[in-house]
C-alpha positions in Angstrom: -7.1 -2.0 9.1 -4.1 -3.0 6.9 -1.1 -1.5 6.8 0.2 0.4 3.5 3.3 2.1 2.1 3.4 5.6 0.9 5.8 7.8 -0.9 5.4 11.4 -0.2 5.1 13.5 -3.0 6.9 17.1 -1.2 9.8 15.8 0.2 10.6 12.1 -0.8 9.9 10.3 2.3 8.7 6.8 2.0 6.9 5.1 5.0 4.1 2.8 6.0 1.2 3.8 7.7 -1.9 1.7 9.1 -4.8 3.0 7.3 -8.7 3.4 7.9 -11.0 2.9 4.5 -11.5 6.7 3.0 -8.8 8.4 5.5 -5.8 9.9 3.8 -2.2 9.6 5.7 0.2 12.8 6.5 3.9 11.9 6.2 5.8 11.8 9.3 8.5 13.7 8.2 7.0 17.2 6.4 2.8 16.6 7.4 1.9 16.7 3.8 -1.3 14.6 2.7 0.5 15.0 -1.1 1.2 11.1 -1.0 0.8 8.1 -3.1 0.1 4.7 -2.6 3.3 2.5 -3.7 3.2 -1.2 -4.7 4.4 -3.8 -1.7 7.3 -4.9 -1.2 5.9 -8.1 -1.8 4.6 -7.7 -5.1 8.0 -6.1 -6.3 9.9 -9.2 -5.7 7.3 -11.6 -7.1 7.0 -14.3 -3.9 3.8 -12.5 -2.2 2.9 -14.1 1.2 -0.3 -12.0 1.6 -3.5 -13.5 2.3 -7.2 -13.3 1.4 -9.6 -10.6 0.8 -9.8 -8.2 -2.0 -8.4 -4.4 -2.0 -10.8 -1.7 -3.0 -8.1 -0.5 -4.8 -9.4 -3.0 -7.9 -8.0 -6.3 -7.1 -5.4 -8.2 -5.1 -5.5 -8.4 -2.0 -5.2 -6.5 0.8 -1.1 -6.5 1.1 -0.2 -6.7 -2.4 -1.9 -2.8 -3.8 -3.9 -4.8 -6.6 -0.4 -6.2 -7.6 -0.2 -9.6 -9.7 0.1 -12.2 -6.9 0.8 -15.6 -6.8 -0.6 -16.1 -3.3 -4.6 -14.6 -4.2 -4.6 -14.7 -7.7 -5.1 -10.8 -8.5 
């Protein structure tokens, strides 16, 4: 399971959350599931370390949120 960051939508809160395929996170601040899926930090800064395997989230892999990555490629 690999471990994402979210912004919440209601009140601003950004955090990361270990998540299972098809399962939608609450934020640990308000319980909202009004939250979106933000880019790595990695992939922000341009010097990705991720590793292997694609995201279902249409490329990339895995850490980097279908980012352009220097380390996989995507």
């Amino acid at each position: 399971m690999p471990i994402y960051e979210y912004g919440c939508r209601k009140c601003g809160r950004e955090f990361e959350e270990l998540v299972r395929s098809g399962s939608t996170p609450k934020c640990p601040d308000c319980g909202s599931e009004d939250v979106e899926k933000l880019m790595s930090q990695c992939c922000r800064s341009g010097g990705c370390s991720c590793s292997g395997g694609s995201s279902s989230s249409g490329g990339g892999c895995a850490g980097c949120s279908g980012g352009h990555c220097s380390s996989c490629g995507h």
